[in-house]
DOBATOR-446485 format. One record per residue: residue in one letter; x, y, z of N, C-alpha, C, O, CB in turn. Coordinates in steps of 0.02 Angstrom, whole numbers, plus 32768, in hexadecimal, padded with zeros to 4 digits. Glycine has a CB too. Example, Ala and Ser with C-alpha at 12.3 -4.5 7.8 and 13.67 -1.06 7.14 Angstrom:
BEGIN
A82947EE4818682677F1F818682947F5B818682C87F5A81A782357F2081C4 S82827F90816282AC7FCB816582858002818A829E8039819282C07FE2811E 
% end
This chain:
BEGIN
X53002529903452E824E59028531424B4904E535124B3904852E924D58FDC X52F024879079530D244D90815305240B908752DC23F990B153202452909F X532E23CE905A53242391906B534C2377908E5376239990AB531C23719043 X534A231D9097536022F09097537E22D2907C536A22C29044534D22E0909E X53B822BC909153EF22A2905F5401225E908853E6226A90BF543922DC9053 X541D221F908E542021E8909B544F21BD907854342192905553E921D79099 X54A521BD907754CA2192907754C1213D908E54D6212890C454F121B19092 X549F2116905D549C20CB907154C520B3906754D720C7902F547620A3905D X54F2208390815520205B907B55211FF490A354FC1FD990CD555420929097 X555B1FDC907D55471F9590A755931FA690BD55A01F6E90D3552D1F399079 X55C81FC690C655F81FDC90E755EF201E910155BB203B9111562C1FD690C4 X563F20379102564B207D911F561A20C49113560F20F2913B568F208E9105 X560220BD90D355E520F390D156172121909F56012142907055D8210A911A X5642212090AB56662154908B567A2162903E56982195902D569A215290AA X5665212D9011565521348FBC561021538FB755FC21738F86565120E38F8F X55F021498FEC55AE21668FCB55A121B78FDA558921E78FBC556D213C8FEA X55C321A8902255C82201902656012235900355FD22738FFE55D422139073 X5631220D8FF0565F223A8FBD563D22578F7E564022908F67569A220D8FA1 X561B221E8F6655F722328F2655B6225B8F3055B1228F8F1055E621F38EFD X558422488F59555C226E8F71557122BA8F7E556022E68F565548224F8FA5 X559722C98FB855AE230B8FC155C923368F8955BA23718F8355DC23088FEE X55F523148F5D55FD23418F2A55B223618EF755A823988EDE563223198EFF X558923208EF7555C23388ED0552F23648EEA551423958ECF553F230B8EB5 X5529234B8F2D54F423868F4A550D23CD8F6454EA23EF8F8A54CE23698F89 X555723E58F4A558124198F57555824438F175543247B8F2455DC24078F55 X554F24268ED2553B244D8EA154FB247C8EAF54ED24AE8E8D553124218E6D X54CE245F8EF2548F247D8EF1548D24A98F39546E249A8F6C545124418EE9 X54BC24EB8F2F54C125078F79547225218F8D5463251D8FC954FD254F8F7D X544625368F64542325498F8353E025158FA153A9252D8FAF541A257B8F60 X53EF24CD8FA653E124A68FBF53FF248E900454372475900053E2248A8F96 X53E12490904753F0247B908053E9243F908953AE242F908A53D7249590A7 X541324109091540923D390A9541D23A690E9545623A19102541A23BC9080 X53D8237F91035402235A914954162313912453FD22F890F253C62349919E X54362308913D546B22DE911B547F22B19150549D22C5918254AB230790FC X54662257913E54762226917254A021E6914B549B21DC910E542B220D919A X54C321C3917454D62197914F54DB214F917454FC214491A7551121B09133 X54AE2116914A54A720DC918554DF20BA915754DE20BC9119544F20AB9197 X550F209A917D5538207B91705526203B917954F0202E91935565208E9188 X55592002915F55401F9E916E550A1F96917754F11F8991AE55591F7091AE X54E61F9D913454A51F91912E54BD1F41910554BF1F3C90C854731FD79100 X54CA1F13912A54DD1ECF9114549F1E9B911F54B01E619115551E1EB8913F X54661EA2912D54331E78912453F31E91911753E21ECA9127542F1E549155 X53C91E6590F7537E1E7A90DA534B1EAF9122532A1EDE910D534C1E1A90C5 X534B1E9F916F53431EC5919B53641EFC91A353411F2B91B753471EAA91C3 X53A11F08919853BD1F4E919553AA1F72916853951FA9917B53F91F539190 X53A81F659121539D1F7090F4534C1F9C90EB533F1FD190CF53AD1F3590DB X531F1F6D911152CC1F86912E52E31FBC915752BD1FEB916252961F489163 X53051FBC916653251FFF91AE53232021919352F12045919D536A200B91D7 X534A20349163535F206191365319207D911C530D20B591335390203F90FE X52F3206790FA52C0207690D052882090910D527120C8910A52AB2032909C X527D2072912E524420AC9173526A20E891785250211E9168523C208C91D8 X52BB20E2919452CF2129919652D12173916352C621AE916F5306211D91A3 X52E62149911E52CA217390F35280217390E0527921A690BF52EC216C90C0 X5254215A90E451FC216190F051EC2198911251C521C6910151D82125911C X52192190915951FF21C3919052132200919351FE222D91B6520921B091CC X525321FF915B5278224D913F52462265910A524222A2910752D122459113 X521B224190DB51FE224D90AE51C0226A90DA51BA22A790D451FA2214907E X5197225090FF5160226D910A515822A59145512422C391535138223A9112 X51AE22AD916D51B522E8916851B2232A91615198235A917D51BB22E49161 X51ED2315911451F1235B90EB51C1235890BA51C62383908E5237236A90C7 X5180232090B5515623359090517823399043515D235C9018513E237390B0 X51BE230D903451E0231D8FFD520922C490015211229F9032521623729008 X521D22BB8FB75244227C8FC4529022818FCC52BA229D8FA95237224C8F8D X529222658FF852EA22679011531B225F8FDA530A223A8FAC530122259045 X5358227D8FD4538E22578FA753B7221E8FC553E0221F8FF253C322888F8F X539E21E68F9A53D121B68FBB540F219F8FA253F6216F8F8553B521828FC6 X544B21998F97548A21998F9654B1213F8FAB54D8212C8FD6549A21DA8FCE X548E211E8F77549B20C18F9354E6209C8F6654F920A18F2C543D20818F6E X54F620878F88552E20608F74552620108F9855561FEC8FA65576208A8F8D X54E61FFE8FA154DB1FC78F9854F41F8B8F6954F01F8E8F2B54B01FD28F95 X550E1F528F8B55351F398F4F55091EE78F4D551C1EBD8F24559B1F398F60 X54E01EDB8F7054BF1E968F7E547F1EAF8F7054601ED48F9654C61E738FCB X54601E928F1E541C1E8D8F0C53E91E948F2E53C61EC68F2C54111E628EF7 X53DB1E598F5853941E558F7E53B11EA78FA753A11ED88F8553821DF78FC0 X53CF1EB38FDB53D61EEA8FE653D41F368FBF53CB1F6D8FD753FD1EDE8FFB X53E01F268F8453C81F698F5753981F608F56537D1F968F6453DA1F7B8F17 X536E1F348F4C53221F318F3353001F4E8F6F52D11F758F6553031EE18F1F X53151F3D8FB352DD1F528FE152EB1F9E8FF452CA1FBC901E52DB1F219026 X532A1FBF8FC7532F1FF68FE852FA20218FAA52CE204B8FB65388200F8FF8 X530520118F8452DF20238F3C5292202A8F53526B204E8F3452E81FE08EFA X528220098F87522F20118F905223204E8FB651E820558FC352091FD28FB9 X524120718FC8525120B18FFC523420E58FD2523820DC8F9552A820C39012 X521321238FED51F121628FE4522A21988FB3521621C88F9351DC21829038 X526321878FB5529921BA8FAB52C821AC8F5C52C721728F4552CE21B48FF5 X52E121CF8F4552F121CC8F09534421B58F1A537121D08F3B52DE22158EE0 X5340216F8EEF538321558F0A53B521548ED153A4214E8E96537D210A8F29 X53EF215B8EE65420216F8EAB545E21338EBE548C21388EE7543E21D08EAE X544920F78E8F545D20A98EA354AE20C38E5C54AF20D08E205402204C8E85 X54EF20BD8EA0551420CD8E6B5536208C8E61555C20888E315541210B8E75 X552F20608E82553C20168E615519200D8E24553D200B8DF255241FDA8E8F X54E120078E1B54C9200E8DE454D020438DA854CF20358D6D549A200A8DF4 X54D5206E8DBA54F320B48D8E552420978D635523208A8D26551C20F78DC0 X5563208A8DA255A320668D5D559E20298D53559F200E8D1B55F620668D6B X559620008DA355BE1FBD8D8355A31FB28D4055CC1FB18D1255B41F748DAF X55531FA88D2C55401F8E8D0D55501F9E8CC2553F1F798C9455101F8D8D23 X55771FE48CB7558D1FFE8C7B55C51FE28C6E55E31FEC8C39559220408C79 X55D91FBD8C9A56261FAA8CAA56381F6A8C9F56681F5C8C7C56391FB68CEE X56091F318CC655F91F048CA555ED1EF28C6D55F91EB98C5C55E01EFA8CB3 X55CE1F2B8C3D55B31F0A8C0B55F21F258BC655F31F0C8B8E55571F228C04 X56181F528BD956401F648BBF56911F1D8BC756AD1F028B98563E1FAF8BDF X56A01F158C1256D51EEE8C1056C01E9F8BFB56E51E758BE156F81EF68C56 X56831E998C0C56701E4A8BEE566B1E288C30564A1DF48C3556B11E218BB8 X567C1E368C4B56991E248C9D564B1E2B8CDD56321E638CE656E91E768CB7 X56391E038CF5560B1E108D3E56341E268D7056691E068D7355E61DCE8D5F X562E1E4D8D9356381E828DD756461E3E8E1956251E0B8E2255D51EC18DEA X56791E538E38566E1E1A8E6E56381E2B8E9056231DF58EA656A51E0E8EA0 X560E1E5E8EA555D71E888EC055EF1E5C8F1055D41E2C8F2B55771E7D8E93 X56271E818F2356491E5A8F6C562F1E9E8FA3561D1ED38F8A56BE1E4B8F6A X562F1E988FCE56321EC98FF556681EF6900C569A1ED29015561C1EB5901D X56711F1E901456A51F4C903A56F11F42901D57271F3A903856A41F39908E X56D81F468FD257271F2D8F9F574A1F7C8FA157801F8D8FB957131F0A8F2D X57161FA78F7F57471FE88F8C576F1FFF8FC7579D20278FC05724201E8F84 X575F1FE59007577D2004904457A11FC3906657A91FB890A25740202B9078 X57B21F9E903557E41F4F903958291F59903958441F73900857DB1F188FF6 X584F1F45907458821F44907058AF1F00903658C71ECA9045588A1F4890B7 X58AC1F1B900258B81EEF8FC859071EF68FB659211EC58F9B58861F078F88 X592C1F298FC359661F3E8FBB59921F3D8FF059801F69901759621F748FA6 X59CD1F19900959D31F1890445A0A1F5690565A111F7B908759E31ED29057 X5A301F4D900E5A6E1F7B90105A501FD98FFB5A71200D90035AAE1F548FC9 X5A041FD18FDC5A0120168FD059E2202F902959EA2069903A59C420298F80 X59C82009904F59A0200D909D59D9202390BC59DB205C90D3597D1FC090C6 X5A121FF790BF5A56201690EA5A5C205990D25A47208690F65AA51FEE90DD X5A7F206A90875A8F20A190655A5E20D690BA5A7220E690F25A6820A08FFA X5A1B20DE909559E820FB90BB59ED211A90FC59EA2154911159C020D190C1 X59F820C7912259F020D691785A4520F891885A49211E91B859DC207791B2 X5A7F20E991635AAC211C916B5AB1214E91555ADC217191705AD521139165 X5A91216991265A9721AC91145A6D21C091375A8021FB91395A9221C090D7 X5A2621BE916859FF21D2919D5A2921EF91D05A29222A91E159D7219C91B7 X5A5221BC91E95A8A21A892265AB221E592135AB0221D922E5ABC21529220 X5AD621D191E05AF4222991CD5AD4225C91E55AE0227B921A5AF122419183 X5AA9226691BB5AA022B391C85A6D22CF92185A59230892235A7222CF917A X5A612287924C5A6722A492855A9622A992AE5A9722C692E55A482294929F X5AC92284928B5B09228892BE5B2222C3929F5B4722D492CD5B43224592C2 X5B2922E992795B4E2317924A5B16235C92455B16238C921E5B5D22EC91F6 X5AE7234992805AAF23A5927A5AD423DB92AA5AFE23D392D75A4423A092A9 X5ABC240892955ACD244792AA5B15245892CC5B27247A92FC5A9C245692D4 X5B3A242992945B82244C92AD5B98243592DE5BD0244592F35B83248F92BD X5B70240692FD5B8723E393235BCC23BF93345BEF23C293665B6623C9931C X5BD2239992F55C0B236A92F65C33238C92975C12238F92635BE222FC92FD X5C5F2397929B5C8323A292555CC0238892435CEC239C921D5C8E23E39249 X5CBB235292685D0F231492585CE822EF921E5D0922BC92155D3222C592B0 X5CC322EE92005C9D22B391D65C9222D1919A5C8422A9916D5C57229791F4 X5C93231791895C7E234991515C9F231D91135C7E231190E05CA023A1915B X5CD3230B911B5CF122EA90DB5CCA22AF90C05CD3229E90855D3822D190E8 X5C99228A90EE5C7D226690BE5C2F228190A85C03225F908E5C7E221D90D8 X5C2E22AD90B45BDC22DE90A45BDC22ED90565C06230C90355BD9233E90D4 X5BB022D690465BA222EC8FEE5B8A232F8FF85B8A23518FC55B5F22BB8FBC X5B77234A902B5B6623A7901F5B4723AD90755B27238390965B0F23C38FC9 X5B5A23E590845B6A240790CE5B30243F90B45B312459907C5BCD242990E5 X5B0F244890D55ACB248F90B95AEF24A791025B03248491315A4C247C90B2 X5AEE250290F65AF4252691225AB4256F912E5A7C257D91195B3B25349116 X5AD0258191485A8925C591555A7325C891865A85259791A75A4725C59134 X5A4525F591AD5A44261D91E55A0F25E1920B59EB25B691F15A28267691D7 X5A1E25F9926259F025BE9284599F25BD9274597D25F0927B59F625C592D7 X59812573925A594025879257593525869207590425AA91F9593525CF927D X594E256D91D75940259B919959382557917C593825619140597D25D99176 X593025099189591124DA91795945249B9156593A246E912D58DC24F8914E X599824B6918B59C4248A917359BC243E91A059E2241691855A0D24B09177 X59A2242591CD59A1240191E2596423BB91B0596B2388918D599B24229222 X594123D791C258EB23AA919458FF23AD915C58DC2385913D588F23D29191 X593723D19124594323BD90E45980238F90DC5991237990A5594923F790BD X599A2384910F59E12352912259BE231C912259D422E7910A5A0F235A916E X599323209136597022DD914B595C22C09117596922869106593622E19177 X592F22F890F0590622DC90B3593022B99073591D228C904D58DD231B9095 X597222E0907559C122C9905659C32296906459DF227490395A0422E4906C X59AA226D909F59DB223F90B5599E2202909E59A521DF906C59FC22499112 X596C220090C3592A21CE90BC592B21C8906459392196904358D221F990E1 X5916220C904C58FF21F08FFE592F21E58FCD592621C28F9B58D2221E8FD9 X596922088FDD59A722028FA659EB21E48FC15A1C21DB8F9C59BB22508F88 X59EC21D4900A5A1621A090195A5421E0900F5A8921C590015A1121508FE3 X5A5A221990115A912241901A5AAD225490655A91225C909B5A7F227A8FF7 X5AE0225790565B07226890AE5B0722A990A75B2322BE90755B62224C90C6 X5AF422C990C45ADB230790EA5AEE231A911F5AE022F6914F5AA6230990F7 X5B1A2361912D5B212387915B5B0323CC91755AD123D891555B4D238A9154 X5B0C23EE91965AD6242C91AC5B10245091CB5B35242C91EB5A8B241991E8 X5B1F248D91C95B3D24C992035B0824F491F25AEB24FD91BC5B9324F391F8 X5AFE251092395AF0256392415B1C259692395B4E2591925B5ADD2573927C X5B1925AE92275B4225FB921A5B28263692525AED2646925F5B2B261C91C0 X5B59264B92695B2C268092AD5B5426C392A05B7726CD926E5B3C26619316 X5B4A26EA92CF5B68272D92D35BA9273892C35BC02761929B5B642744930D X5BD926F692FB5C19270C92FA5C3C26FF92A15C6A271D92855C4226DD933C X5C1226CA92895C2326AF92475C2E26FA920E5C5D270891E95BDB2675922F X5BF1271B921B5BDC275F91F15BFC279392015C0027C391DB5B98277591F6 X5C1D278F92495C4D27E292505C7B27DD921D5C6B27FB91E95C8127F492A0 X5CBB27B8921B5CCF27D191E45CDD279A91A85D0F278F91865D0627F891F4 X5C9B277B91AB5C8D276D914D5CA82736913B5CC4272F91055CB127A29113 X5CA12703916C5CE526B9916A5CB22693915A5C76269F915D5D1A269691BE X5CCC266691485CB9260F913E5CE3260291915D13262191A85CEB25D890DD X5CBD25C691AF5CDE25B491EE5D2D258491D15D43258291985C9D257F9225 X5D41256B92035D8A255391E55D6324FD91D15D7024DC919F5DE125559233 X5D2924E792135D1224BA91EC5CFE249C91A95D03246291965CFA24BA91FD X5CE324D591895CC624DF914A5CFE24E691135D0D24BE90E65C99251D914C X5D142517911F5D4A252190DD5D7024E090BE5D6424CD90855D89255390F4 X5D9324C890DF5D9F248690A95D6E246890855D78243E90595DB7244E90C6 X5D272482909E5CF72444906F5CC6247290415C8A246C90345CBB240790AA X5CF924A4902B5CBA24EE90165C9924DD8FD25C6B24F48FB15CE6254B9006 X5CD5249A8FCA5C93247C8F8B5C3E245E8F7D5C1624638F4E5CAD24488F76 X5C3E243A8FCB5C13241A8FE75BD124548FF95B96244990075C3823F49025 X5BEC24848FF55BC424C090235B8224C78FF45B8924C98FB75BF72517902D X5B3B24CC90165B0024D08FF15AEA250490415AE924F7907D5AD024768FD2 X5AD8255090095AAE257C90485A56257190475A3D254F901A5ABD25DC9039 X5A372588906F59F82592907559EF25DC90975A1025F490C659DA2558909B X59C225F4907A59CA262E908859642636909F593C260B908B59F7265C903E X594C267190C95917268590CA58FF26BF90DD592026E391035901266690E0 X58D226CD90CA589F270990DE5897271F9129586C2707914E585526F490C8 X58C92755914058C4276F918058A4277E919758B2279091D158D5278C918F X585A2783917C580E278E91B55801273B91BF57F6272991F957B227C19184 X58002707918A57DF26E3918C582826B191CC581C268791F757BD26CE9139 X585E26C691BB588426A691FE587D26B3924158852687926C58C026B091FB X587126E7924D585C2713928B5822270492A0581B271792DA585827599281 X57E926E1928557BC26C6927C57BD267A92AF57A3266B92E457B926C49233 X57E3265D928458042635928D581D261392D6580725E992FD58272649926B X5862264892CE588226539336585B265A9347585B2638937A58B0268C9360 X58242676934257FE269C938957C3265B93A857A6265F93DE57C426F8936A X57BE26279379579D25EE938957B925D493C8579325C093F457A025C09354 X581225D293CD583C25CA9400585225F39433586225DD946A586625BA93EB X585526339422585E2661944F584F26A6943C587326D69430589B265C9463 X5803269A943D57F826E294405807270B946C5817270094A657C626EF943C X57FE275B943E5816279C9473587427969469588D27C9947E57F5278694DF X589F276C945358E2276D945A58F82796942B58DA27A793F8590027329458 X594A27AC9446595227BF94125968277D93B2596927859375598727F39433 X5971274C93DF597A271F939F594527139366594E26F79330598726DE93B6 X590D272D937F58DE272F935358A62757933B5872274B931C58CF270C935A X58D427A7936658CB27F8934F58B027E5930158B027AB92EF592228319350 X58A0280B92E2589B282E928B58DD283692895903280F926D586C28829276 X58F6287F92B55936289D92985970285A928F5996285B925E595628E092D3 X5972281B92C459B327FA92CF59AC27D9929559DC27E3926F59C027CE9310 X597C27B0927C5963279F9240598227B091FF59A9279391DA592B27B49240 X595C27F691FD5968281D91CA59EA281391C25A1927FD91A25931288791EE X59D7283791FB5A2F282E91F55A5027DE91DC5A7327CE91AC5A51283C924E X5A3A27C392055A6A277E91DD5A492752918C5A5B2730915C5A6A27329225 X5A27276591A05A0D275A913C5A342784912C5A60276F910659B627709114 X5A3927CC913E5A6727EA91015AA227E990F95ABE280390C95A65282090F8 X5AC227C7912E5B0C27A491455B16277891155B42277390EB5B13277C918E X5AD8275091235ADB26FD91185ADB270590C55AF026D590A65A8B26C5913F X5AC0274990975AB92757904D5AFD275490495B0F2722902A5A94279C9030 X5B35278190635B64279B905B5BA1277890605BDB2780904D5B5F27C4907A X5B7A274790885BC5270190985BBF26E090405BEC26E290165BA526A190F1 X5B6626BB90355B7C26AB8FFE5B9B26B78FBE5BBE26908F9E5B63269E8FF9 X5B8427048FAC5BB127308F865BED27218F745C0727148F3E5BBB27638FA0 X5C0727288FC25C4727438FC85C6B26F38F985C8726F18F625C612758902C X5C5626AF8FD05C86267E8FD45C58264E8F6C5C69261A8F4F5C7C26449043 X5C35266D8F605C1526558F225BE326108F315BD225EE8F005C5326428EEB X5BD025FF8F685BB625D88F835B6025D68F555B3B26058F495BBF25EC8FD2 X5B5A25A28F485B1625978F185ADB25948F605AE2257F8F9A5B1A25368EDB X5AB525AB8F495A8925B48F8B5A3825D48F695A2E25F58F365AB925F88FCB X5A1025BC8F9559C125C78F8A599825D28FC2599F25BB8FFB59A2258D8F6A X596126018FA6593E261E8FDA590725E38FEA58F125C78FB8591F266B8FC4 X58F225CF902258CC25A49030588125AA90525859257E906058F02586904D X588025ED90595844261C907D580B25E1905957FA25AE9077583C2687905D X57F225F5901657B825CD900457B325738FEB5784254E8FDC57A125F78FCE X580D25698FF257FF25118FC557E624F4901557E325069050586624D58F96 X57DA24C28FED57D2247C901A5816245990145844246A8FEF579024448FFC X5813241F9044585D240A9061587723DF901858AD23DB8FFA585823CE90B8 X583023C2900F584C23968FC7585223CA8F7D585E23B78F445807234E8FB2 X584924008F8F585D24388F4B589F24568F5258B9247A8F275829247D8F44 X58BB24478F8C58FC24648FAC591C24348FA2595424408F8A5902247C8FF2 X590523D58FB2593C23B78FAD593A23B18F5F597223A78F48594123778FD8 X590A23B58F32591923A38EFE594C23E18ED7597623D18EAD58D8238E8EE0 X594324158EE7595E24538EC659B9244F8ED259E7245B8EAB593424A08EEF X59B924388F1F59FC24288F305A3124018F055A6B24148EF959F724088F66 X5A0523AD8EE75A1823718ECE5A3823BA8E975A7323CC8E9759D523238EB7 X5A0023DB8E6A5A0423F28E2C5A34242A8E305A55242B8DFB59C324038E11 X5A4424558E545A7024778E425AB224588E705AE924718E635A5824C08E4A X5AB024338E975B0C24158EAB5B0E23E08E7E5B3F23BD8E875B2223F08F07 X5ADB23C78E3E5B07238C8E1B5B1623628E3C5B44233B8E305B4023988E00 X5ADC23628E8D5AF923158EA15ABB22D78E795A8A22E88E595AF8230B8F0E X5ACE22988E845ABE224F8E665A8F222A8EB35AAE22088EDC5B1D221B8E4B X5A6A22318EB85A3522028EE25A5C21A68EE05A7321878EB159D422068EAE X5A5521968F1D5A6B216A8F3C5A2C21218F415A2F20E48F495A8221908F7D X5A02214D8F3959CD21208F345999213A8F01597F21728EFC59AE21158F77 X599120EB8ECF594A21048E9E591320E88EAA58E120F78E89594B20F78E55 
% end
């Protein structure tokens, strides 16, 4: 089976597809094409919107899901005349919300993705700054101010979760690879060891890493099965050894990794 799915927005787009995507994750055996018109800021855009989902509807011969975070009335109303089943989540809460705080909604535009905080935005864009100046082992004079250093084999998804550390939780974040010479005989590098508190592993599935390398260099040996197979079982044996808290990451997503991280290092988010 497949529909249409349609993120409306009068900004970025990106509240409606967060919430959307999770919900339409519940229905795998549903295929969906999935569009998203962003700054839909006037009553003509707004008509835009509604032909495009019309012309998804008659289509698939089915009504589209639409996904609106419309925040300007006359503009909900004209999206509301559309072929497709719209899921108005301004309306969903504010209005429960309103009537609960006593309070009217500024119904402003583009408040959630407002730089309203000036000191939590800095926090942010330096802990970003961190953890690209501080990837792959690159640079390790700075480890001392890192709230947690993730280590584990090249490829295994320490970079994109540094990041995600850094954007949503405002944490300073570092990254090493761990390689061969690390695993002959069973060390923490000299970089690392003073900070073996800081240390968070990631660990993964040696077909699905090999998998992986071979996107980059297939046919190598860096991204053999067998080489695979070997430094995962290195990379088991380091954590063992040094008691290093560490998780397999083969099936999370980046935000189930960063959140699992926050939860077992007891670190405190920098930004709420």
């Amino acid at each position: 089976m497949k529909r249409s799915a349609f993120y409306v927005s009068d900004g970025t787009g990106i509240t409606a597809e967060t919430l959307g995507h999770s919900l339409l994750s519940q229905f795998g055996s549903v295929e969906f094409s999935q569009t998203t018109i962003p700054y839909v800021q006037s009553n003509d855009l707004a008509r835009e919107a509604v032909t495009r989902i019309n012309q998804a509807a008659e289509r698939d011969d089915a009504a589209p899901v639409v996904f609106s975070t419309l925040v300007h009335d006359d503009h909900r109303e004209i999206l509301h005349t559309c072929k497709g089943r719209v899921l108005d989540l301004f309306t969903a809460f504010l209005q429960p919300l309103e009537d609960e705080l006593g309070v009217r909604s500024s119904h402003q535009v583009g408040q959630s993705h407002a730089i309203r905080d000036q000191q939590a935005y800095r926090i942010r864009i330096n802990a970003v700054h961190f953890a690209l100046d501080n990837d792959d082992g690159a640079r390790t004079r700075h480890y001392d101010q890192a709230d947690v250093i993730l280590i584990g084999v090249s490829r295994s998804g320490k970079t994109p979760t540094c990041l995600y550390l850094a954007l949503q939780f405002g944490l300073f974040a570092a990254n090493y690879p761990l390689t061969e010479d690390d695993f002959d005989d069973l060390r923490l590098p000299d970089s690392l060891a003073p900070h073996k508190d800081k240390l968070f592993g990631l660990t993964i599935n040696p077909d699905r890493l090999s998998a992986i390398r071979s996107e980059r260099k297939a046919g190598s040996r860096y991204a053999s099965p067998r080489q695979c197979e070997m430094e995962v079982r290195a990379l088991q044996a380091l954590y063992n050894k040094f008691n290093i808290p560490h998780l397999d990451a083969t099936e999370l997503s980046i935000e189930e990794i960063s959140t699992r991280i926050l939860a077992m290092k007891g670190l405190t988010r920098r930004l709420q």
